[in-house]
C-alpha positions as CSV (number, residue, x, y, z in Angstrom):
1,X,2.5,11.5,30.0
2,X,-1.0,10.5,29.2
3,X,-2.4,7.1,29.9
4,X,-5.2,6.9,27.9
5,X,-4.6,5.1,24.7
6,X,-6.8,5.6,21.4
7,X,-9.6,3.9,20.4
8,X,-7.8,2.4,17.4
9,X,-5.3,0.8,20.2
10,X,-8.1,-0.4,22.0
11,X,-9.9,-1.8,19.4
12,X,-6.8,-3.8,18.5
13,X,-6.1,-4.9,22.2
14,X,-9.4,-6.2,21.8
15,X,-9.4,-7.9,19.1
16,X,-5.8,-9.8,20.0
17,X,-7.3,-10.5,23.4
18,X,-10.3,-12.5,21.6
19,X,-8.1,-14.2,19.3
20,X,-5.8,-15.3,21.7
21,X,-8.7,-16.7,23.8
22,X,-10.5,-18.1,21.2
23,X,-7.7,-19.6,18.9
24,X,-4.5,-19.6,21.0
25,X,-5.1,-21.0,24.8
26,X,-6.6,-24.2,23.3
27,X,-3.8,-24.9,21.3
28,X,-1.4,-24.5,24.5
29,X,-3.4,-27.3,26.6
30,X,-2.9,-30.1,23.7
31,X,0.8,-31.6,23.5
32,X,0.5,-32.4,20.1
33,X,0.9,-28.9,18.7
34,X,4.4,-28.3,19.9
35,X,7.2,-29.0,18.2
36,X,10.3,-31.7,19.9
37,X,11.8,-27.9,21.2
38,X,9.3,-27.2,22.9
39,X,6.7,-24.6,20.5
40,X,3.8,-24.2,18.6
41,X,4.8,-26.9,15.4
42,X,5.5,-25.3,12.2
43,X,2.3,-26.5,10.3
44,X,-0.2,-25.0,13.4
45,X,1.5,-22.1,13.6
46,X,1.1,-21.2,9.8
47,X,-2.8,-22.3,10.3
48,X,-2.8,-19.6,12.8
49,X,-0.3,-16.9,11.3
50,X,-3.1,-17.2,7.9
51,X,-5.7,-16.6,10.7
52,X,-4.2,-13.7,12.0
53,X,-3.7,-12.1,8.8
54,X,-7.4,-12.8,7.7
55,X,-8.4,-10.8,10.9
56,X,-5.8,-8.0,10.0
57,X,-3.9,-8.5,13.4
58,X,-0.4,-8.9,11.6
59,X,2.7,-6.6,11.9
60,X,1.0,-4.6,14.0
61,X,4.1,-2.5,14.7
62,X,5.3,-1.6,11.3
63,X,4.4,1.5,9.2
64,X,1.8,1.2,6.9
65,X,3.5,1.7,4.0
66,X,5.7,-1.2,5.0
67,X,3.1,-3.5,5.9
68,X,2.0,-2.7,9.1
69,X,-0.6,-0.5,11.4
70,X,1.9,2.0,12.6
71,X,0.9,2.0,16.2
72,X,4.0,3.2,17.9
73,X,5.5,2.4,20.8
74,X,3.0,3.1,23.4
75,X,0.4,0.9,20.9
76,X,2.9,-2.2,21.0
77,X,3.0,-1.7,24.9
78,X,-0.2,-2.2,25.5
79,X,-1.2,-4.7,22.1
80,X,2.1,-7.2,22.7
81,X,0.9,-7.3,26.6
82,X,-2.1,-9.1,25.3
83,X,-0.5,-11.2,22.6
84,X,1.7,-13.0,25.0
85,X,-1.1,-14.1,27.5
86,X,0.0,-17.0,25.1
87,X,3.0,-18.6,25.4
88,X,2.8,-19.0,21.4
89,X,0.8,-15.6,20.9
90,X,3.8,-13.4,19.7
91,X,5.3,-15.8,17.0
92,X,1.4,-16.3,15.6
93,X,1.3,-12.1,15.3
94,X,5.2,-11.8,13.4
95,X,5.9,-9.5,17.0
96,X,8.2,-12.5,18.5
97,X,12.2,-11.9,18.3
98,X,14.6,-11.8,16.7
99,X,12.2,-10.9,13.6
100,X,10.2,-8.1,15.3
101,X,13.9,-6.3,15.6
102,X,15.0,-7.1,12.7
103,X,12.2,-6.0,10.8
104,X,12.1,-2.4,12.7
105,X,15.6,-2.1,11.9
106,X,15.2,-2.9,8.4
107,X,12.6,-0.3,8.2
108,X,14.5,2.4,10.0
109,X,17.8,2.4,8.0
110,X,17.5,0.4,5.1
111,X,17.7,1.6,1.7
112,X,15.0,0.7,-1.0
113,X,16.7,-1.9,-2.5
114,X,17.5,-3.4,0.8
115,X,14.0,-3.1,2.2
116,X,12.4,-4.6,-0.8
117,X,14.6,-7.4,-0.7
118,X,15.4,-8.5,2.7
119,X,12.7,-6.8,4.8
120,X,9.7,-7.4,2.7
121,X,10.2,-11.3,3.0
122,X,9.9,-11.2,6.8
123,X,7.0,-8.9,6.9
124,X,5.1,-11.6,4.3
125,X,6.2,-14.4,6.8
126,X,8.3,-15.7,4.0
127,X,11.1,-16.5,5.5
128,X,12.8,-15.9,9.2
129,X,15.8,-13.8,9.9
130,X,18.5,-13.7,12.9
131,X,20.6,-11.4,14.7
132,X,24.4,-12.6,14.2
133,X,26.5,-10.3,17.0
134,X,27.4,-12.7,20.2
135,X,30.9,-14.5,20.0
136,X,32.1,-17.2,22.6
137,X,34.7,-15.5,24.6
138,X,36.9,-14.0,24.6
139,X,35.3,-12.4,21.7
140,X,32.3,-9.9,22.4
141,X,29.3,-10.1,24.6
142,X,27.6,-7.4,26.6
143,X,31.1,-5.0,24.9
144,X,30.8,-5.6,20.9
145,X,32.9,-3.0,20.4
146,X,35.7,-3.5,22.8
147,X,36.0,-7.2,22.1
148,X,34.3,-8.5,18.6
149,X,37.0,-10.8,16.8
150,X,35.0,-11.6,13.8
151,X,36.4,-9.6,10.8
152,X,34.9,-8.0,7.7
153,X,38.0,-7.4,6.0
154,X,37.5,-5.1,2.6
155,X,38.5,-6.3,-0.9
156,X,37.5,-4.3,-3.9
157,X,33.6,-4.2,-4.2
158,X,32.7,-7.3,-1.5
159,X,34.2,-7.9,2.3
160,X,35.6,-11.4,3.1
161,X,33.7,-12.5,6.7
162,X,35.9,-14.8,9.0
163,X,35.0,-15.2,12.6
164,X,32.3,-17.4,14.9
165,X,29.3,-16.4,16.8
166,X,27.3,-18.1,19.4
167,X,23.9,-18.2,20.8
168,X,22.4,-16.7,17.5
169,X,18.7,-17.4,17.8
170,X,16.4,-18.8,15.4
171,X,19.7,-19.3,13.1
172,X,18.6,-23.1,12.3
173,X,15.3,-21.7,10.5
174,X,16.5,-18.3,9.2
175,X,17.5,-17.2,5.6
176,X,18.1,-13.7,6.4
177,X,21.0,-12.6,8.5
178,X,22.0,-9.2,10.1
179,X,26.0,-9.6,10.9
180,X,27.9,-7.6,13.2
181,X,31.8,-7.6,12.3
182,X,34.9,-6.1,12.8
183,X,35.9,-3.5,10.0
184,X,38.6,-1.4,12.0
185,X,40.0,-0.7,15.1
186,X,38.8,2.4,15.8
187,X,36.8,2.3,19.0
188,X,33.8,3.8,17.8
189,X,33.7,3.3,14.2
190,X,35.1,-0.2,13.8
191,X,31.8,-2.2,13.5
192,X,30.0,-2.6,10.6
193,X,26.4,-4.5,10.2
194,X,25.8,-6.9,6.9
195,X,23.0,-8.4,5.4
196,X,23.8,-12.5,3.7
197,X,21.7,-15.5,3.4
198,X,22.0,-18.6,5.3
199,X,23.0,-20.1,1.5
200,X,26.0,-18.0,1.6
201,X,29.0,-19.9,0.6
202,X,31.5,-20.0,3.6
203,X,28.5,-19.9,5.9
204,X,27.6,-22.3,8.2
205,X,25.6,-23.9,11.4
206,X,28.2,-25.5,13.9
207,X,25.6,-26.7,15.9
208,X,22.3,-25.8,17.6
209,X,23.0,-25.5,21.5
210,X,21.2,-27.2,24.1
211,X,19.3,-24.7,26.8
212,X,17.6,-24.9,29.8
213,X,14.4,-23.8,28.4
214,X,12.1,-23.9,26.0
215,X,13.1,-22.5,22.6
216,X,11.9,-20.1,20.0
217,X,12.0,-21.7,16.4
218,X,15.3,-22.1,14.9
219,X,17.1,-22.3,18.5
220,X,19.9,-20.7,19.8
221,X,23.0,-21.8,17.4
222,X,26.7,-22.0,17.2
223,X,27.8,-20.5,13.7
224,X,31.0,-20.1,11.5
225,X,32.0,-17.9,8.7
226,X,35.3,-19.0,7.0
227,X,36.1,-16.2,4.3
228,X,32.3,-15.3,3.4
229,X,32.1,-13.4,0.8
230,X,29.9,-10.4,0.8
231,X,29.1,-7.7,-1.4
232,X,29.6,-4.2,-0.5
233,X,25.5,-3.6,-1.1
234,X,24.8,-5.3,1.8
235,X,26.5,-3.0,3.9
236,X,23.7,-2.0,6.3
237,X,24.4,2.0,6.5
238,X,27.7,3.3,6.2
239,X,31.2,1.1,6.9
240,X,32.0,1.8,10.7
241,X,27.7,2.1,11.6
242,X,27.9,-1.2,13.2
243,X,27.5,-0.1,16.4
244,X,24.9,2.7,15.9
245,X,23.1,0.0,14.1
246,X,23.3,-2.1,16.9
247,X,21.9,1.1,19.4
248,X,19.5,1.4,17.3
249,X,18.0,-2.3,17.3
250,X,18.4,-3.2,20.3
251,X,17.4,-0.2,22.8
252,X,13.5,-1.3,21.4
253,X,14.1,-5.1,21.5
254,X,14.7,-4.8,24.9
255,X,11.4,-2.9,25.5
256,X,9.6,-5.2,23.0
257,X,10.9,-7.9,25.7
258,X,9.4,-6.4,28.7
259,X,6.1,-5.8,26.6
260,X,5.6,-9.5,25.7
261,X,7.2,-10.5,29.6
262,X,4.1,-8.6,31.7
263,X,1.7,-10.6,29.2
264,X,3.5,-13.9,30.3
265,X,3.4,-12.0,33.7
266,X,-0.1,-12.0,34.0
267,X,-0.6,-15.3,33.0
268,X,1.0,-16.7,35.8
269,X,-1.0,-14.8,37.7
270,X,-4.4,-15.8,36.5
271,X,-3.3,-19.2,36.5
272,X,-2.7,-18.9,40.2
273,X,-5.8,-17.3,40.7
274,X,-8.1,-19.2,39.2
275,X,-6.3,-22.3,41.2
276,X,-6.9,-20.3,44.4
277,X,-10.2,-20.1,44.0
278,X,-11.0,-23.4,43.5
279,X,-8.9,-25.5,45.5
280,X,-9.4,-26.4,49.1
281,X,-7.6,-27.1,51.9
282,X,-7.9,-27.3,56.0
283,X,-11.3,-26.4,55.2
284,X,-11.2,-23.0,53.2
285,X,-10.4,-21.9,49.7
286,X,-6.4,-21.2,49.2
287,X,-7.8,-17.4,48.1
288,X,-8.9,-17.5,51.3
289,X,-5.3,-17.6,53.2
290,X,-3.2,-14.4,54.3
291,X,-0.6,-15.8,52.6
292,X,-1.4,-16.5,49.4
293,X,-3.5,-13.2,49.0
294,X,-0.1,-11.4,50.0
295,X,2.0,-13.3,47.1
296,X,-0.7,-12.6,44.2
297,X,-1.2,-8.8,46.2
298,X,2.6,-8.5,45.4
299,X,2.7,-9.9,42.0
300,X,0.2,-7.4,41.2
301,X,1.6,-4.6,42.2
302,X,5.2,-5.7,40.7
303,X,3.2,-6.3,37.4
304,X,1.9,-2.4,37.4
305,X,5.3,-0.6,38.2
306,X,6.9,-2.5,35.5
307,X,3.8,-1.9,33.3
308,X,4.7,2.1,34.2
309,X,8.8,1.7,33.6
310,X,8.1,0.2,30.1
311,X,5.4,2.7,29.4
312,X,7.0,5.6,30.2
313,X,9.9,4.4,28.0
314,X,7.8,3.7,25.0
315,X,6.5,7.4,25.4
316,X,10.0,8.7,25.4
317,X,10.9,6.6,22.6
318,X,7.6,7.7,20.3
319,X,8.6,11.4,21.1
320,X,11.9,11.1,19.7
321,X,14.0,10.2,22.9
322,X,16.5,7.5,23.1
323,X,15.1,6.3,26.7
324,X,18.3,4.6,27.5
325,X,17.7,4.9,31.4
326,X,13.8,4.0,31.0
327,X,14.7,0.9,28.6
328,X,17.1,-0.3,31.2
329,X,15.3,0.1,34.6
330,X,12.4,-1.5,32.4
331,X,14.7,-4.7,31.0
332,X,15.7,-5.0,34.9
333,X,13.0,-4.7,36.7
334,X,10.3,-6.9,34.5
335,X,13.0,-9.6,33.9
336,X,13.7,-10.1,37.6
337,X,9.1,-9.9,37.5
338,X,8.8,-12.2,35.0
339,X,10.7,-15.0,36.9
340,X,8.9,-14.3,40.2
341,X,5.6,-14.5,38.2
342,X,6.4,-17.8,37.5
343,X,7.8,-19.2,40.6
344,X,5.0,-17.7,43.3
345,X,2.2,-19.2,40.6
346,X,4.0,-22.7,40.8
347,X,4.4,-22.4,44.5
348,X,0.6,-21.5,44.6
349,X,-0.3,-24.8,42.4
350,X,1.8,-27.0,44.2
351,X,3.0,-30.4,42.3
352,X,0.1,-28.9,39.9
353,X,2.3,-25.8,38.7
354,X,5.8,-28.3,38.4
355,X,4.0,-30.8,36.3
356,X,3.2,-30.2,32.2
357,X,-0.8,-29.7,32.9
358,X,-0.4,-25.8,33.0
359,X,2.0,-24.0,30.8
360,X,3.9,-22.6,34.2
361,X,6.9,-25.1,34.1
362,X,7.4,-23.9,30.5
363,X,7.3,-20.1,31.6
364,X,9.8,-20.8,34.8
365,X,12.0,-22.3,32.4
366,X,11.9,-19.5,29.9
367,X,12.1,-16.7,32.2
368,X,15.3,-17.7,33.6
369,X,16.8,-16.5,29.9
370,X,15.2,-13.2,30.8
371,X,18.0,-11.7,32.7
372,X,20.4,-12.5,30.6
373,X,19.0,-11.5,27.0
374,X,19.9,-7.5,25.9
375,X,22.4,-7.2,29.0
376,X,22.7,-9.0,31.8
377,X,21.0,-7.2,35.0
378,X,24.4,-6.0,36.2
379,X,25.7,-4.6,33.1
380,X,22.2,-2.4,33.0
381,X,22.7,-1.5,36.6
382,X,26.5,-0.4,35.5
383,X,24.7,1.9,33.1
384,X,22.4,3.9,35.6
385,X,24.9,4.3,38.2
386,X,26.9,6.2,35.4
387,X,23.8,8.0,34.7
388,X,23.2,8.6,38.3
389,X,27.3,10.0,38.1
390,X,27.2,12.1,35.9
391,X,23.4,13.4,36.2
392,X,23.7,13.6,40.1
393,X,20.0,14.9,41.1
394,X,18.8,15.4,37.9
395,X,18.4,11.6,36.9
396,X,15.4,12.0,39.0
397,X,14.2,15.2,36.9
398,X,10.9,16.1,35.7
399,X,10.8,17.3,31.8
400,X,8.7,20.8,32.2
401,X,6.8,21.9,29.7
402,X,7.3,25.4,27.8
């Protein structure tokens, strides 16, 4: 693959970089533009959403004919990098999850109706829209469809919805849902994905669940369906797509994580930095010290191979490839980065980096969620030792060209 990105892509890296800077960074040093969970308050972050749009740095990653700048993979890479030097930057740009899925599975597989109606009010920043798939056990988690318990059962033109799902994020402030149910017990075909409204009769918020860390708007909630009904035109695809729905979502949500994780990477990194430089002690600068160059050497490098792994894997995907081993060594290896990031820059700080006067304590927190989110670690290292099974050498194989 080529490394050298267009000038368009550059342009826009350049522009988010300023805007970020300029409007963004401020807002994170002032405690009284977060919300009580923790983020950028509702009213600031519409200031700065109007802002963004004004400077034409909104939806970046949709087509154009939907609303967007069509960059591609490669262009989110390298654009949603920059964004999140921010700790609020993604939300601001309408590039933060579970929207940013949402959204490009909207546009991939929805009809024109559906588009119009349910896509077209998250592109506008309308409204907000969740993921509903996760159950509390022993219904499904990383295995959907070996173990969802929520039912779409069929009657005449609508489906009646009972079931419960946990850990549905940004469910407190959505009003657009994508549901994952049961339809059938066939082991391939027996999902199906829906489209309802948070107004839905039988519908409803259990609870929002405490976390560790900080949360995106709308949380991470507990909800219930008892005998929704919905009708059969909200059937995202065909009856029995559920899972290929759910493939195709989240194999680029998973990237889109690792893009926005090495800009939260870096952070941490220039915060540490910039400490180093200036703080003294035994008599020389802490950049000074063996030690601490070898931590920030590290972090450096581990920043650049993951920067590679989630390149190369939005290369594959913009050439038509599924990239399911790239995604996966990507998700892995920038996860496990993105919580290192965080803990070597607080180590470097000292009581600095554990106290609320840098925005560290709120990325440690955050990037513990990391290796969890889109498969756990091991259930992604489950997936390329099958790979490695059943490709032997050839895992390893270079594509040659004709």
């Amino acid at each position: 693959m080529d490394f050298t990105i267009t000038p368009e892509i550059e342009d826009y890296r350049q522009r988010i970089a300023q805007f970020v800077a300029r409007e963004l960074l401020p807002l994170e040093a002032d405690r009284a533009n977060y919300d009580a969970h923790e983020n950028i308050k509702v009213d600031v972050l519409n200031q700065m959403r109007a802002r963004a749009k004004a400077e034409g740095l909104w939806c970046l990653q949709l087509q154009k004919e939907t609303g967007g700048q069509g960059l591609g993979k490669v262009g989110m890479a390298v654009c949603y990098e920059e964004m999140n030097r921010s700790i609020f930057g993604p939300v601001v740009f309408n590039s933060a999850a579970p929207d940013d899925g949402n959204m490009q599975v909207l546009e991939k597989v929805g009809t024109d109706k559906q588009k119009a109606e349910w896509l077209q009010p998250i592109v506008r920043g309308h409204v907000r829209s969740a993921f509903v798939m996760t159950e509390p056990a022993p219904g499904s988690g990383s295995d959907p469809a070996g173990m969802m318990l929520t039912t779409a059962k069929k009657q005449g033109d609508s489906y009646v919805v009972r079931g419960r799902k946990w850990f549905i994020t940004g469910a407190e402030d959505s009003d657009h849902f994508i549901l994952i149910a049961r339809t059938s017990d066939d082991p391939r075909k027996g999902l199906s994905a829906f489209l309802h409204r948070k107004d839905t009769p039988g519908f409803r918020i259990e609870r929002r669940i405490p976390i560790m860390g900080p949360e995106e708007h709308g949380g991470h909630c507990e909800v219930v369906y008892e005998d929704m009904v919905i009708p059969a035109e909200n059937l995202l695809m065909n009856e029995g797509d559920g899972l290929k729905l759910t493939q195709i979502r989240l194999g680029p949500a998973r990237l889109t994580h690792c893009m926005r994780w090495l800009g939260l990477s870096k952070r941490c990194v220039e915060i540490a930095s910039e400490y180093a430089q200036n703080r003294f002690a035994f008599g020389e600068r802490l950049s000074q010290r063996e030690s601490v160059q070898m931590m920030i050497g590290d972090l450096a490098m581990q920043i650049e191979i993951g920067r590679l792994l989630v390149m190369k894997a939005a290369w594959e995907l913009d050439r038509g490839g599924f990239a399911r081993k790239e995604v996966s060594m990507a998700k892995v290896h920038v996860a496990n980065l993105l919580h290192k990031a965080a803990d070597t820059a607080i180590q470097i700080n000292g009581a600095r980096g554990y106290s609320k006067d840098t925005p560290l304590e709120w990325i440690y927190r955050y990037a513990r969620q990391a290796r969890l989110v889109d498969g756990a670690d091991e259930v992604h290292k489950m997936v390329l030792h099958r790979n490695v099974e059943k490709e032997g050498r050839d895992f390893w194989k270079w594509d040659a060209g004709a």
